[in-house]
C-alpha positions as CSV (number, residue, x, y, z in Angstrom):
1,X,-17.6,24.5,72.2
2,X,-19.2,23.6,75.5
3,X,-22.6,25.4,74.8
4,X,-22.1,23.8,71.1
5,X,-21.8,20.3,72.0
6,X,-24.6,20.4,74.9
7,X,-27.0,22.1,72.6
8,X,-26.8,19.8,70.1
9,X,-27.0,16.6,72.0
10,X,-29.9,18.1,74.4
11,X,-32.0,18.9,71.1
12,X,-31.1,15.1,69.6
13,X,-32.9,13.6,72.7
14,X,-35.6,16.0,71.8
15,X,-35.9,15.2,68.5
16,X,-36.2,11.5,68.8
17,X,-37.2,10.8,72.0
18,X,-39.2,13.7,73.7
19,X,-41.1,15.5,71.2
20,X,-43.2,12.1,70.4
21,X,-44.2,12.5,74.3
22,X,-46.7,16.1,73.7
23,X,-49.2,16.8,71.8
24,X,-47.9,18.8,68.5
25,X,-49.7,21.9,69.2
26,X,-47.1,22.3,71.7
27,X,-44.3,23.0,69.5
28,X,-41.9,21.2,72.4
29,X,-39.0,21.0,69.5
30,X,-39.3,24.5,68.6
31,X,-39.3,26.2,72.6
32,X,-36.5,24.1,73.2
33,X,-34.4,25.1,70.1
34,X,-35.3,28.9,70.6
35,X,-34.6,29.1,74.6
36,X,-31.2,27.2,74.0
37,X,-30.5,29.6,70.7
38,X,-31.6,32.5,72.7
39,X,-28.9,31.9,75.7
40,X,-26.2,30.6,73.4
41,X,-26.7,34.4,71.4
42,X,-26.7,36.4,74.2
43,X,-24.0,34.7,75.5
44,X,-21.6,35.1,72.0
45,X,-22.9,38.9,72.2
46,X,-21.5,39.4,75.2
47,X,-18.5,37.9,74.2
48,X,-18.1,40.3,71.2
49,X,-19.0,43.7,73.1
50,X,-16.3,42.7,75.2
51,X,-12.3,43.4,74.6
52,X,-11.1,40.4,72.3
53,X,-8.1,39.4,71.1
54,X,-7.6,38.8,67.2
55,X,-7.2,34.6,67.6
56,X,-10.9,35.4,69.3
57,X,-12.6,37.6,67.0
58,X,-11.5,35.0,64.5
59,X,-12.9,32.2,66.4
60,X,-16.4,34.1,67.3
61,X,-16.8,35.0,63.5
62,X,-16.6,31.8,62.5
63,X,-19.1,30.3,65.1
64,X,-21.0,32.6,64.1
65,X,-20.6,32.0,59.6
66,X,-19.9,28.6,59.7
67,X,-19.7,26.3,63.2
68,X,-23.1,27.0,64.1
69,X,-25.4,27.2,60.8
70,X,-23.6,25.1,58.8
71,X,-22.4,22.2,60.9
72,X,-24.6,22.3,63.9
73,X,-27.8,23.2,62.4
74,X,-27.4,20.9,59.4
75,X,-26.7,17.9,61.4
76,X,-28.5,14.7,60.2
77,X,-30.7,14.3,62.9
78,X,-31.3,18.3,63.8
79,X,-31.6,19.5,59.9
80,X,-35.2,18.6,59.4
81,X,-37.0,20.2,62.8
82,X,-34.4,23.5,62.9
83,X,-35.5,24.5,59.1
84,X,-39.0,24.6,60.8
85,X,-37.3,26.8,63.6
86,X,-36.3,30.2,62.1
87,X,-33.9,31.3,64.5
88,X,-31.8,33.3,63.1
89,X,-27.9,34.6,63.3
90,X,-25.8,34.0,66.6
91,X,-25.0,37.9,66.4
92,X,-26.7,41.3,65.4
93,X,-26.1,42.2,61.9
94,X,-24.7,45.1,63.0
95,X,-22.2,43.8,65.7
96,X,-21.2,40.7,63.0
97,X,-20.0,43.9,60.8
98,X,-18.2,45.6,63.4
99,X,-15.9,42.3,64.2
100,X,-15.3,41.3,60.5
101,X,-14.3,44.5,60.4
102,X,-12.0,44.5,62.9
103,X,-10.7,41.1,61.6
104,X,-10.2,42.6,58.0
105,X,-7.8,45.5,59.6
106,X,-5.9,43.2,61.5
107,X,-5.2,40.6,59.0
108,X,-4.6,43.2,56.5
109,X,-1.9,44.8,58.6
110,X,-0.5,41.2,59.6
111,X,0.4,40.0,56.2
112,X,1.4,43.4,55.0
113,X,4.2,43.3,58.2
114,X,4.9,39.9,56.8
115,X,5.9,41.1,53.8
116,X,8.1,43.6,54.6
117,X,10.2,41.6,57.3
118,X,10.4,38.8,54.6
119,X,12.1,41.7,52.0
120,X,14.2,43.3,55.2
121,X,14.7,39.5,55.7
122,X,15.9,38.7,51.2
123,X,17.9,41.8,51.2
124,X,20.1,41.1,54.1
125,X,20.6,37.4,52.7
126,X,21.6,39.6,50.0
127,X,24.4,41.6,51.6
128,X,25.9,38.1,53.2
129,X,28.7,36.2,51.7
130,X,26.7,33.4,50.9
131,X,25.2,31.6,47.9
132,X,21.4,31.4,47.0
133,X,19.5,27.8,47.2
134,X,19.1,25.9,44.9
135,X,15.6,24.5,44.2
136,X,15.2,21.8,41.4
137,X,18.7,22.8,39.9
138,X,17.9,26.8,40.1
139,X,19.1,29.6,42.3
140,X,16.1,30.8,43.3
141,X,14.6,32.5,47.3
142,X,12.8,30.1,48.9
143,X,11.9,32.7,51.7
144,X,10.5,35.3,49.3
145,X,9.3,34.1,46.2
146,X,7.7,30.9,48.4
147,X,6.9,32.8,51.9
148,X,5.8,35.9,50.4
149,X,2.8,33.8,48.1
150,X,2.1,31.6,50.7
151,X,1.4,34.7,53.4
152,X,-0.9,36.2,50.8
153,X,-2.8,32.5,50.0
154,X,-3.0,31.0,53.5
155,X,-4.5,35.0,54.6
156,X,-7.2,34.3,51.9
157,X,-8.2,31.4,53.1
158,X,-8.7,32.1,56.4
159,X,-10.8,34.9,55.7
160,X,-12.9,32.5,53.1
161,X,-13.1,29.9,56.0
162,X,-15.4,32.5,57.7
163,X,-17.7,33.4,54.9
164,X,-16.9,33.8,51.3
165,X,-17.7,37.8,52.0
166,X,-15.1,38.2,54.1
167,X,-12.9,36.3,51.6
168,X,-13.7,38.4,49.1
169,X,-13.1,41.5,50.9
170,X,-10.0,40.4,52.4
171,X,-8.7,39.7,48.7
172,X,-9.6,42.8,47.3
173,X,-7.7,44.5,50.1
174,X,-4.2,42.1,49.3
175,X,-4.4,42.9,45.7
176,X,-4.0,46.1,46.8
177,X,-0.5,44.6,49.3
178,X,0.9,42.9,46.9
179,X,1.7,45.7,44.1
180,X,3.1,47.8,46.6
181,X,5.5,45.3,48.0
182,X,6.5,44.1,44.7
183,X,7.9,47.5,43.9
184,X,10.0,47.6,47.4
185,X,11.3,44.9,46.0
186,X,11.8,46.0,42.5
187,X,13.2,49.4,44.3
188,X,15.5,47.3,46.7
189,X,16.3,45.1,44.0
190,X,17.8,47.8,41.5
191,X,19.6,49.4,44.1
192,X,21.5,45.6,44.5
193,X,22.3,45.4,41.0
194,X,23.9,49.0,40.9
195,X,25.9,49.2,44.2
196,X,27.1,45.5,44.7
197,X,28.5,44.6,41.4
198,X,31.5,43.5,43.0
199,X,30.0,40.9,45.2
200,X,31.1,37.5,45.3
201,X,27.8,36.0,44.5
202,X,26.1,39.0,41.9
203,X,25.2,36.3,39.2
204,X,23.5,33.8,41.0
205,X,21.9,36.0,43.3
206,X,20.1,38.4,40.2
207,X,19.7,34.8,38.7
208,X,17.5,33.8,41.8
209,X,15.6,37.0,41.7
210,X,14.8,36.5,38.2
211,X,13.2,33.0,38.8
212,X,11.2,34.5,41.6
213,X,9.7,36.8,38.8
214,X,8.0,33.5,37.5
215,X,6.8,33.0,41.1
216,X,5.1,35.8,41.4
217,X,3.2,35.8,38.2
């Protein structure tokens, strides 16, 4: 944030105030924007060759897609004298790969452990002695049919907050999730309706599974 903010104040005073001062021929605009581009790269690829936690691959990623060529180098006053500037992405192609990646993995293994402690989570609610919610006059789980579609959604969108790639990608591998926990359920949900017929709350709590079904379609 700190190389961020001073690069793009420093080449705002060079813009409007210091460039007027040379000749053109001396590209002053340009050898600025390249030496501070050229310190601010090295200095993101050294952050992403070393060990990073997954809030920090996350962050990098998205300097790298979106904070830096979309909102620093298409500021108002910058936009005009970078597009004359080519220079370039913040990381190697190769290296951006390796951390989205590494991203994609862990995301896709964090919303699929989501899921399952939600279901572990439904199905002990189910065991209890205790009524389902209510929401807008219906039994209906809160906790699974809401928390489960939320997980899935707010995943997406942090992957499409990076680059509409790695949204894609990280969708593709969720549709994949989302089958395969719905049948743990299905599975964990038959074996409710056959072994605890006799429990206080059977109806409502098959009733409240049912309205999930509408949820989840």
């Amino acid at each position: 944030l700190h190389m961020g903010k001073t690069m793009k104040e420093d080449l705002t005073v060079v813009a409007k105030y210091i460039k007027q001062l040379y000749p053109p021929e001396f590209n002053v605009f340009s050898i600025y924007a390249e030496l501070y581009h050229n310190y601010f790269a090295s200095q993101a690829k050294k952050n992403a060759e070393s060990h990073l936690e997954d809030k920090d691959i996350y962050l990098l990623l998205s300097w790298v897609h979106n904070f830096y060529p979309k909102e620093m180098r298409k500021d108002h006053a910058l936009a005009m004298e970078l597009d004359k500037v080519k220079l370039g992405s913040l990381l190697p192609s190769s290296l951006s790969k390796e951390l989205e990646k590494k991203y994609l993995d862990s995301e896709e293994v964090t919303v699929k452990t989501s899921l399952s402690r939600c279901l572990d989570k439904e199905i002990q609610r189910w065991k209890e002695d205790k009524e389902p919610e209510k929401l807008n006059g219906h039994f209906q789980s809160e906790l699974l049919g809401i928390f489960v579609i939320q997980s899935i959604y707010s995943g997406q969108k942090r992957a499409e907050d990076i680059s509409k790639a790695v949204g894609e990608e990280l969708s593709r591998r969720l549709l994949k999730e989302l089958p395969a926990f719905l049948r743990s359920y299905r599975d964990a949900f038959e074996d409710f309706k056959e072994k605890s017929k006799k429990h206080r709350y059977y109806k409502p709590i098959l009733i409240a599974n049912i309205n999930n079904c509408w949820n989840f379609r």
